[in-house]
TORKOL-4160 file (C-alpha; in steps of 0.2 Angstrom, whole numbers, padded with zeros to 4 digits, m for minus):
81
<pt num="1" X="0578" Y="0515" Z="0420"/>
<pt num="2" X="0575" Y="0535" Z="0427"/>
<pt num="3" X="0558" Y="0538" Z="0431"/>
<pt num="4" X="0551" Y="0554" Z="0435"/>
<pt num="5" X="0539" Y="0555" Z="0451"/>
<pt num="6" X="0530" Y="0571" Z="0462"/>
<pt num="7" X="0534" Y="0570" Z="0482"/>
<pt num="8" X="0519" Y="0567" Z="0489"/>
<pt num="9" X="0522" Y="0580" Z="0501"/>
<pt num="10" X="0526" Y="0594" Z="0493"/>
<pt num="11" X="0524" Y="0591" Z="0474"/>
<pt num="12" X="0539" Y="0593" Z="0466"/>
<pt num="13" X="0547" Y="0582" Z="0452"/>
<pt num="14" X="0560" Y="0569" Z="0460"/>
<pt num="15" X="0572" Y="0560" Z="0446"/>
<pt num="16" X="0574" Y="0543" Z="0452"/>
<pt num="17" X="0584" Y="0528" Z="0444"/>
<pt num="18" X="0577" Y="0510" Z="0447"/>
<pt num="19" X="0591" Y="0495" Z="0444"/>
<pt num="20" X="0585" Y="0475" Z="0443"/>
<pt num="21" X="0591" Y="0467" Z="0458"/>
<pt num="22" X="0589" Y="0449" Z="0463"/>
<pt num="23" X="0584" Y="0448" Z="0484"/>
<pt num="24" X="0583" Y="0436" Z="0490"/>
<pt num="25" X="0579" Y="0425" Z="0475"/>
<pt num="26" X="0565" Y="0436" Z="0469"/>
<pt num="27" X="0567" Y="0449" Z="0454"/>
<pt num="28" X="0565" Y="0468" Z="0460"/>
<pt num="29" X="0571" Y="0485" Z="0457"/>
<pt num="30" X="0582" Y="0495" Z="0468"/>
<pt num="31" X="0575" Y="0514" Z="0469"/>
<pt num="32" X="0590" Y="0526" Z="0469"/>
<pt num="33" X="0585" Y="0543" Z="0476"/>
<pt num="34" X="0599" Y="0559" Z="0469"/>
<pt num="35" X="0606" Y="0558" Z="0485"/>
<pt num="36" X="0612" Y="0540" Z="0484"/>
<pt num="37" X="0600" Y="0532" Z="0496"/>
<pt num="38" X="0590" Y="0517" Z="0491"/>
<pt num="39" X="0578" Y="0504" Z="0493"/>
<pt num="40" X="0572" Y="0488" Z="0484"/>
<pt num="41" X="0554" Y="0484" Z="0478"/>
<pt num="42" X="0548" Y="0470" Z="0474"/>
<pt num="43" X="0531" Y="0467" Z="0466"/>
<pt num="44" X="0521" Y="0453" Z="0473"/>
<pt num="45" X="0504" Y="0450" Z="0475"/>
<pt num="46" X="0501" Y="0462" Z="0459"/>
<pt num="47" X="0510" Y="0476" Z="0473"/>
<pt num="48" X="0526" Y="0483" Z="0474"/>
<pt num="49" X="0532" Y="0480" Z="0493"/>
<pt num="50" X="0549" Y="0487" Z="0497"/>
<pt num="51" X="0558" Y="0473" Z="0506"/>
<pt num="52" X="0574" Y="0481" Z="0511"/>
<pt num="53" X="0570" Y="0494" Z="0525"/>
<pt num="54" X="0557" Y="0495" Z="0541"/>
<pt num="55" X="0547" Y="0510" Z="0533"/>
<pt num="56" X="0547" Y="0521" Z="0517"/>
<pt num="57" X="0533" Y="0531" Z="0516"/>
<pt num="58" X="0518" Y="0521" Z="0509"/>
<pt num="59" X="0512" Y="0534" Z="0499"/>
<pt num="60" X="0529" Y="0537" Z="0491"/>
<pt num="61" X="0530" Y="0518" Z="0486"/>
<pt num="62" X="0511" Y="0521" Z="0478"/>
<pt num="63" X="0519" Y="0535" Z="0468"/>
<pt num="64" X="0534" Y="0523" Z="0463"/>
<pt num="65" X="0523" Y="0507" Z="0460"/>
<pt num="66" X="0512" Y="0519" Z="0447"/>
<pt num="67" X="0527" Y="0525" Z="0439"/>
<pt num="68" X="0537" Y="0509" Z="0437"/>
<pt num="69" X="0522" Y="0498" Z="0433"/>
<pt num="70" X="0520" Y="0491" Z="0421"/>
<pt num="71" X="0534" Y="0496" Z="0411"/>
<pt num="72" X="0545" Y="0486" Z="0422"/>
<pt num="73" X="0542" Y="0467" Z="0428"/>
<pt num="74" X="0556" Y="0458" Z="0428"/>
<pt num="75" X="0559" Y="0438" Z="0425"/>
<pt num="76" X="0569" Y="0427" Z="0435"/>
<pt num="77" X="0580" Y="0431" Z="0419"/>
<pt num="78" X="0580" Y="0448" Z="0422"/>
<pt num="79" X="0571" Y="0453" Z="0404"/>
<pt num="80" X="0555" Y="0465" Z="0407"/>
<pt num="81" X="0539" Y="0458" Z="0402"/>
């Protein structure tokens, strides 16, 4: 899925792409930035938590969580709900 989002620091548009992923067991999305890098979310706790890295900005993962919910929660099968 592309979602379009606004850095939070300097307010332009960022086109990301977030794929399912299974971590660990648990359903989540893995966050592609244009230059490749990534991270995976997961929502728990009605939150997205990003689960893969020491720190992403919070207020980045906000912006993603708002954008991404609630078009996309994922089963254990993988369908969105």
């Amino acid at each position: 899925m592309d979602i379009i989002i606004k850095d939070p620091h300097n307010d332009r548009e960022v086109h990301l792409t977030a794929e399912p992923e299974d971590y660990k067991g648990e359903q989540g999305l893995r966050i592609i930035f244009p230059d490749k890098d990534s991270f995976v979310m997961v929502y728990r706790n009605e939150n997205w938590e990003v689960v893969d890295e020491e720190f992403v900005n919070p207020d980045l993962v906000e912006i993603i969580g708002k954008a991404i919910h609630p078009r996309a929660r994922y089963s254990s099968n993988s369908h969105a709900q």
